[in-house]
C-alpha positions as CSV (number, residue, x, y, z in Angstrom):
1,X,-105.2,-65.6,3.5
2,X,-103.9,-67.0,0.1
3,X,-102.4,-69.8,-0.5
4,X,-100.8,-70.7,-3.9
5,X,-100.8,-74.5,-4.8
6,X,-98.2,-74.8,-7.4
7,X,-95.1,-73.0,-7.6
8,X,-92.4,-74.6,-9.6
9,X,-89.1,-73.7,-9.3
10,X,-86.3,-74.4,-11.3
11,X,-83.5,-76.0,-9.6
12,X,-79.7,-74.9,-10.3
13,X,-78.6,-76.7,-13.6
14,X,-75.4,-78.1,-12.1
15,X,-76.0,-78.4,-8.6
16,X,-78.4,-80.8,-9.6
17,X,-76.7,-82.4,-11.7
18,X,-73.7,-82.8,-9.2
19,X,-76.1,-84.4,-6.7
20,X,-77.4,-86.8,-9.3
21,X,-73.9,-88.5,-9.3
22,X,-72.2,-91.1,-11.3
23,X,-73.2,-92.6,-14.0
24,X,-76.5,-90.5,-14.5
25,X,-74.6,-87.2,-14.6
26,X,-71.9,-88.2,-16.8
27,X,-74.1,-86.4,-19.6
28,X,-75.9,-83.2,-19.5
29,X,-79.3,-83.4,-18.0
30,X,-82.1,-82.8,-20.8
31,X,-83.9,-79.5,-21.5
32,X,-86.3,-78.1,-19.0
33,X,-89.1,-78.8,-21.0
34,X,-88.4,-81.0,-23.3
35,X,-87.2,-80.9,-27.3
36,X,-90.6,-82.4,-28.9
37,X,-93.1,-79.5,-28.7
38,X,-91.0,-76.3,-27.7
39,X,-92.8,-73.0,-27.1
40,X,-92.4,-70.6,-30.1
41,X,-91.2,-68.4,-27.2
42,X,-89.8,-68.5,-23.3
43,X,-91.6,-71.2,-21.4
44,X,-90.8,-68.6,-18.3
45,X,-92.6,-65.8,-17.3
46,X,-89.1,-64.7,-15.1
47,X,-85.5,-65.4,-16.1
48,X,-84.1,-68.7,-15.6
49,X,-82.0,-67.0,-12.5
50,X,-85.2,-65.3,-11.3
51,X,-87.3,-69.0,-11.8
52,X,-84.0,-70.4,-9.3
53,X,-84.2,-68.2,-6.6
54,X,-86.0,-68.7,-3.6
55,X,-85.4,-64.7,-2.8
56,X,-87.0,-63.6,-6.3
57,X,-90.1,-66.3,-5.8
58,X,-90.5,-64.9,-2.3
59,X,-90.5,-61.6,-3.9
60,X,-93.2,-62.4,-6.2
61,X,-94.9,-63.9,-3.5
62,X,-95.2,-60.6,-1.6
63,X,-96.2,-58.7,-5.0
64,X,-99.0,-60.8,-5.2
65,X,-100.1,-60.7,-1.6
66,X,-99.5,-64.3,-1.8
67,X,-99.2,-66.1,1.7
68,X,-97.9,-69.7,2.0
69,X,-96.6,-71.7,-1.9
70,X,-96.4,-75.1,-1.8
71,X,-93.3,-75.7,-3.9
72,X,-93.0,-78.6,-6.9
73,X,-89.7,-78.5,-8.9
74,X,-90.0,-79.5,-12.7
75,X,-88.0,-82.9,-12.6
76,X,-87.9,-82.8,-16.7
77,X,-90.8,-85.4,-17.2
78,X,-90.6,-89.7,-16.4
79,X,-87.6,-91.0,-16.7
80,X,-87.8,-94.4,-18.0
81,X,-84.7,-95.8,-16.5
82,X,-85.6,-96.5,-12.7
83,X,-82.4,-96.0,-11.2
84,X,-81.7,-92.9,-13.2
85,X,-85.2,-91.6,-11.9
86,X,-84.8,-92.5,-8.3
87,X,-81.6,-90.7,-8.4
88,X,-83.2,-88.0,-10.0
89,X,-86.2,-87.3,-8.1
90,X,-83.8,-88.2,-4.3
91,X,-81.4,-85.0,-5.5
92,X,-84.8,-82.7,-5.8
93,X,-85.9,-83.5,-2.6
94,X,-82.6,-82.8,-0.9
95,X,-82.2,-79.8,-2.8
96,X,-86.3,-78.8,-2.3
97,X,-85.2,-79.5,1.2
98,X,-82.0,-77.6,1.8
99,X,-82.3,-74.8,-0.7
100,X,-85.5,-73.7,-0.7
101,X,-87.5,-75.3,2.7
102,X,-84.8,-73.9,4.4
103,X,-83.9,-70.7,3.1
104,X,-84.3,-67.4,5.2
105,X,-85.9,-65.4,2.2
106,X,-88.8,-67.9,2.6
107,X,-89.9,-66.8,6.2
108,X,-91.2,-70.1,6.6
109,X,-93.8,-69.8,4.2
110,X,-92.3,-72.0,1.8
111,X,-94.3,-75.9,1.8
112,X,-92.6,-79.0,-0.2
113,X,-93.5,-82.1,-2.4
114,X,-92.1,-84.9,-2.3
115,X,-91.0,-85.8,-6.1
116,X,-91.4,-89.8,-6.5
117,X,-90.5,-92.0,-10.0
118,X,-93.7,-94.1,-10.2
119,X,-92.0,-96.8,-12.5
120,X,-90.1,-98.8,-9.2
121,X,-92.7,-99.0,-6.7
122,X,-90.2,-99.9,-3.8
123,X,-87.7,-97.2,-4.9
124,X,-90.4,-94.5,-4.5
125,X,-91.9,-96.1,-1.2
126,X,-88.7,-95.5,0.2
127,X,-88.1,-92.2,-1.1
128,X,-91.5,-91.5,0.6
129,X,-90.2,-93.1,3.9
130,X,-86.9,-90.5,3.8
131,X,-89.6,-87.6,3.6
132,X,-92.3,-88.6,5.9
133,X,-91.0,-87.4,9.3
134,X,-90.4,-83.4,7.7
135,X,-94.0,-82.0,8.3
136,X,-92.9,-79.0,5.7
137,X,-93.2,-81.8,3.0
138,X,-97.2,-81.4,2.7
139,X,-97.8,-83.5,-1.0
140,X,-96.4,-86.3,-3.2
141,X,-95.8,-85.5,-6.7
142,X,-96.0,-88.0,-9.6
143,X,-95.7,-87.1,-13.6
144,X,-98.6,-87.3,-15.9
145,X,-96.5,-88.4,-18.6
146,X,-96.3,-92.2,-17.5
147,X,-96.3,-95.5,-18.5
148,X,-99.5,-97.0,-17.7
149,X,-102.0,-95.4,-16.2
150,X,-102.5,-94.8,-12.1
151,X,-105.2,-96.6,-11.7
152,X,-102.8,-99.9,-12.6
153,X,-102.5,-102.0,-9.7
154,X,-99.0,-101.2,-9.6
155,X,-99.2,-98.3,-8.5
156,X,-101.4,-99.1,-5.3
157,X,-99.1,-99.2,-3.0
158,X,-97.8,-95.5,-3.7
159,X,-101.4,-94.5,-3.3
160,X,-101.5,-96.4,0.3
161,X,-98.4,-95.2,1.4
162,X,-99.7,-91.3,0.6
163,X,-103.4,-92.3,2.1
164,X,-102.2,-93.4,5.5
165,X,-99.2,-90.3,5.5
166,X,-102.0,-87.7,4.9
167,X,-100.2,-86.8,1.6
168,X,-102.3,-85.1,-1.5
169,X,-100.9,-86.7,-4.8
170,X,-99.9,-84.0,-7.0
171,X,-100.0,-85.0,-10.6
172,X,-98.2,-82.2,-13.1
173,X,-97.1,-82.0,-16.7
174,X,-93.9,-80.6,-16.7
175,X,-94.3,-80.8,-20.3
176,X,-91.2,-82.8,-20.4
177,X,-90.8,-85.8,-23.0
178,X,-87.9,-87.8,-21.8
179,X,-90.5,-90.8,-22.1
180,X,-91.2,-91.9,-25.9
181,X,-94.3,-93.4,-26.1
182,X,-96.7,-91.0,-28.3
183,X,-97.7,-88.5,-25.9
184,X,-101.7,-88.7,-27.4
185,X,-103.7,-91.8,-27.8
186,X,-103.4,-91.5,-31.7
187,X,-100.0,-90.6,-32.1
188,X,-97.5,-87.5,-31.9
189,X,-99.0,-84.1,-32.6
190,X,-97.2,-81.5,-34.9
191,X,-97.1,-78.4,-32.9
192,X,-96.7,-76.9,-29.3
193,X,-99.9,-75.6,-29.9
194,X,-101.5,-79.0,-30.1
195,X,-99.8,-80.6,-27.4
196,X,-100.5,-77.8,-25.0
197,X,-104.3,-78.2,-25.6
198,X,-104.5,-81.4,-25.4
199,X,-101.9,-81.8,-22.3
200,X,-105.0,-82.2,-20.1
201,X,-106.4,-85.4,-21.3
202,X,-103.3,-87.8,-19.5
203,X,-104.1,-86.3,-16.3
204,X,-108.0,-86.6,-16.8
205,X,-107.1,-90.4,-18.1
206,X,-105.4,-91.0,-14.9
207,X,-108.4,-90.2,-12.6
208,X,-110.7,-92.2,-14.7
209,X,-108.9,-95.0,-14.5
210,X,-108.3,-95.0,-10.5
211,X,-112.0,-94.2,-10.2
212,X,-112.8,-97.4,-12.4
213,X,-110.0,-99.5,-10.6
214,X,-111.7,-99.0,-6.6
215,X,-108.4,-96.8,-6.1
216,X,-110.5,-94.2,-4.2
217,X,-113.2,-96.8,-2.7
218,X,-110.3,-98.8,-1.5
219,X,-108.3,-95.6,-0.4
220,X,-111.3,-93.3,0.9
221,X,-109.1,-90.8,2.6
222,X,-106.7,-90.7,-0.5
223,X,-106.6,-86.9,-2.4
224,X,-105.5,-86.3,-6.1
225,X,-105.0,-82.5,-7.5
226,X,-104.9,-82.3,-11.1
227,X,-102.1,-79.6,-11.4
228,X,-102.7,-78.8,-15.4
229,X,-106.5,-79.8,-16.0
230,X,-109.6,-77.2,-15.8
231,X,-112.8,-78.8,-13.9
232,X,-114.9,-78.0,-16.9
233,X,-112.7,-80.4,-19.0
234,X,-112.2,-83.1,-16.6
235,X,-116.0,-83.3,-15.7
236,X,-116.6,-83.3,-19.8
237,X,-115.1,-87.0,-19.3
238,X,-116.2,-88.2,-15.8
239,X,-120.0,-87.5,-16.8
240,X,-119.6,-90.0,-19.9
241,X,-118.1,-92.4,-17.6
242,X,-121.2,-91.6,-15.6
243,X,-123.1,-92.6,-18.3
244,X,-121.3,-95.8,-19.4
245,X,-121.3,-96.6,-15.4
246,X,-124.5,-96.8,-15.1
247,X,-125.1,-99.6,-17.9
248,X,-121.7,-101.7,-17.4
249,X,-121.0,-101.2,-13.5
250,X,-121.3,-105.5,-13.0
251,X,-117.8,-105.6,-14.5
252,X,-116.6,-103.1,-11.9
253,X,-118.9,-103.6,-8.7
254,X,-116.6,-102.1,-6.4
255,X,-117.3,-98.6,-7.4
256,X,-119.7,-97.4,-4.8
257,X,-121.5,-94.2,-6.3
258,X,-121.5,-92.1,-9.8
259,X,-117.8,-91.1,-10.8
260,X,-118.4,-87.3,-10.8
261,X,-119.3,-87.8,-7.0
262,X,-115.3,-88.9,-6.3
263,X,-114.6,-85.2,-7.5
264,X,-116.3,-84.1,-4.6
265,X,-114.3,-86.1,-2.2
266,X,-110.9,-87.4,-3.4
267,X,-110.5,-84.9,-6.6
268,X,-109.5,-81.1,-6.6
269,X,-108.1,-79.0,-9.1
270,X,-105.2,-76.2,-9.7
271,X,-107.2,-72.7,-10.7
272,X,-107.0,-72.7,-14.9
273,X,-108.4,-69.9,-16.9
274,X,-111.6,-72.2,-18.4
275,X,-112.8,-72.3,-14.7
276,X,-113.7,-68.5,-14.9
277,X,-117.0,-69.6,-16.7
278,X,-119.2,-69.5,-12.9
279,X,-118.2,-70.8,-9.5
280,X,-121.1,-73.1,-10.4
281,X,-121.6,-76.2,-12.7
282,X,-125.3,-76.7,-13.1
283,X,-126.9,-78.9,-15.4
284,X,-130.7,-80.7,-16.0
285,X,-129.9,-82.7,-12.8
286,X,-128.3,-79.7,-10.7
287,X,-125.0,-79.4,-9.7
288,X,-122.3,-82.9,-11.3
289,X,-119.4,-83.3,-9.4
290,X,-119.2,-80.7,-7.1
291,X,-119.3,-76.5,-7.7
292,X,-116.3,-75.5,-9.1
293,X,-115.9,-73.0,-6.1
294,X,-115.4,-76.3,-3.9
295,X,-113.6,-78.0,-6.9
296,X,-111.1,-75.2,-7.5
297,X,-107.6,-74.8,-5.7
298,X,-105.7,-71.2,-6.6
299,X,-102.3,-72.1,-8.4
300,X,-100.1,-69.0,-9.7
301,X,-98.2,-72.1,-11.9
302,X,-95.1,-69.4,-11.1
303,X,-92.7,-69.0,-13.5
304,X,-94.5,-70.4,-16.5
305,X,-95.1,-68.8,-19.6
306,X,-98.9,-68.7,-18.5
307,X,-98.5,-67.9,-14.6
308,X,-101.4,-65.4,-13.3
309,X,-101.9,-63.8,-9.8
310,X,-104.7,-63.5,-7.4
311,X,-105.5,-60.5,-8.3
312,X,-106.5,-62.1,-12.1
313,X,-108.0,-65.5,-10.5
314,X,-111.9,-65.2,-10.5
315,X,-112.6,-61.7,-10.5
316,X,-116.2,-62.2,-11.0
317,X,-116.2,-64.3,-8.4
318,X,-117.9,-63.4,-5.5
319,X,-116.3,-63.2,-2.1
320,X,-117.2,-65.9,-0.5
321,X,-116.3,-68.2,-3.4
322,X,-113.1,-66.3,-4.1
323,X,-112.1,-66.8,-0.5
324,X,-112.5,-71.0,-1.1
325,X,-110.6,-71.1,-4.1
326,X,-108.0,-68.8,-2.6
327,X,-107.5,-70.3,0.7
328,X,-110.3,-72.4,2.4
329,X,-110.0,-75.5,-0.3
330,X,-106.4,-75.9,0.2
331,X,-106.7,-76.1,4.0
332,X,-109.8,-78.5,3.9
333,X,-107.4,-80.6,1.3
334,X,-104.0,-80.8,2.8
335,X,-103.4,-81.8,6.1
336,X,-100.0,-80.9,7.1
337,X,-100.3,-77.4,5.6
338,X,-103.6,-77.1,7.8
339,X,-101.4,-78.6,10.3
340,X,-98.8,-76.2,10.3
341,X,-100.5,-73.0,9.4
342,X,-102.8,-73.6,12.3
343,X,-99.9,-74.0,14.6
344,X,-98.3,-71.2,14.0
345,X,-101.3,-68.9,14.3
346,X,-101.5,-70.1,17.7
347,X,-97.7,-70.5,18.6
């Protein structure tokens, strides 16, 4: 079995923009991604038709012997009006819903996200609550592009609300840049090239911080995925704040055990090319934060510039380890899609 984490589709220009209503829609919705940092060339591997089309994704799907997708729509960044994103991210999750959830080319192997502007906390709770009953909805889905970070206590109560729901929080970088704050901490960068390398860090910053807060001590049974961030670069970080943890933890009592160990538990990752390196991470002390084989979650990232297949995931792998990364992480990480797949293989 494969199972391919993230697969973002592009919704239909207008229709979206028709179900975004009045006044949002009275101007034309922004580029895809973004008008900072734009790729030198296509930021699709398909055409924008193809990267619309639940027919052509499930085609590619079947290419790439690819068994169930769980689907998350590029939304075009945070939106720092709240209204505007609420009405926003409610018209992707209708049209997630009634597109593409529902569409006959799928076959049913088509899971959803539920797309949620983190900048009104009670305006994404309830877009949570419209969600919750459809078990096809099998993650939430927040922007690393944001505000403040998620480990701010404002954000808790999204956290809760995806805990006790069994929902994986998704965070992805649709590299747009709608929001205007400097999108590194020392300012704007001058080239795509730049802010692709370095896209990782907000998402990394993000985890740190909610390990720091208690988020996960507080929230045991909360999961994160890390849709644009290799393992090797995110444990780079967590083992310095390892380090400082281990000399300041009085100020923050509340976290239980070393921060790498939350990676292990509450933390996985979308496949990225730097993970090739071993299934392993060894070091003096043996294995920090968990084998990347455990760690690892296979993503195509379908139709990006930079999507890959299974085929080109971890060749070197070997076949048990393949098979986790492939398959066995994503049904020991997300509950509903266990939920479902096991259903049906008994129905």
């Amino acid at each position: 079995m494969i199972i391919d984490c993230a697969v973002h589709p592009v919704l239909e220009h207008d229709e979206l923009n028709r179900r975004i209503g009045p006044p949002f829609n009275l101007r034309p919705l922004p580029s895809l991604f973004g008008d900072k940092y734009q790729a030198p060339f296509d930021q699709l591997s398909v055409s924008v038709e193809d990267a619309g089309s639940p027919a052509a994704v499930a085609r590619f799907m079947r290419d790439a012997r690819i068994d169930y997708a769980v689907l998350s729509p590029t939304t075009r960044g945070y939106w720092p009006n709240p209204q505007q994103a609420d009405a926003v991210m409610r018209s992707v999750n209708s049209m997630l819903a009634e597109r593409w959830l529902s569409a006959v080319e799928g076959e049913g192997r088509f899971f959803g996200s539920i797309r949620v502007a983190p900048n009104d906390t009670d305006l994404a709770l309830r877009e949570i609550d419209r969600w919750a009953g459809d078990e096809r909805f099998v993650q939430l889905v927040v922007p690393a592009r944001a505000l403040a970070v998620y480990g701010d206590q404002r954000f808790f109560p999204i956290w809760r609300k995806a805990a006790e729901l069994g929902l994986p929080v998704f965070v992805h970088d649709d590299m747009g840049t709608i929001v205007e704050p400097p999108p590194s901490q020392v300012g704007f960068q001058s080239f795509f090239a730049e802010a692709h390398a370095l896209r990782p860090l907000s998402s990394i910053v993000h985890v740190a911080t909610m390990i720091t807060a208690g988020v996960f001590d507080r929230l045991p049974d909360l999961r994160v995925i890390l849709g644009d961030v290799s393992v090797h670069s995110a444990r780079s970080l967590l083992i310095r704040t390892d380090k400082d943890w281990q000399t300041e933890r009085l100020e923050v009592p509340w976290v239980t055990k070393d921060p790498t160990l939350y990676m292990e538990t509450n933390v996985r990752f979308i496949s990225q090319a730097d993970d090739e390196i071993s299934p392993h991470s060894i070091s003096a002390s043996d294995t920090v934060g968990g084998e990347n084989s455990a760690l690892v979650m296979f993503g195509s990232r379908h139709p990006y510039w930079d999507d890959t297949t299974p085929a080109r995931t971890f060749p070197t792998w070997n076949d048990e380890a393949r098979a986790r990364c492939l398959a066995g992480n994503a049904l020991d990480f997300y509950p509903r899609l266990a939920a479902r797949i096991s259903a049906e293989a008994t129905a």
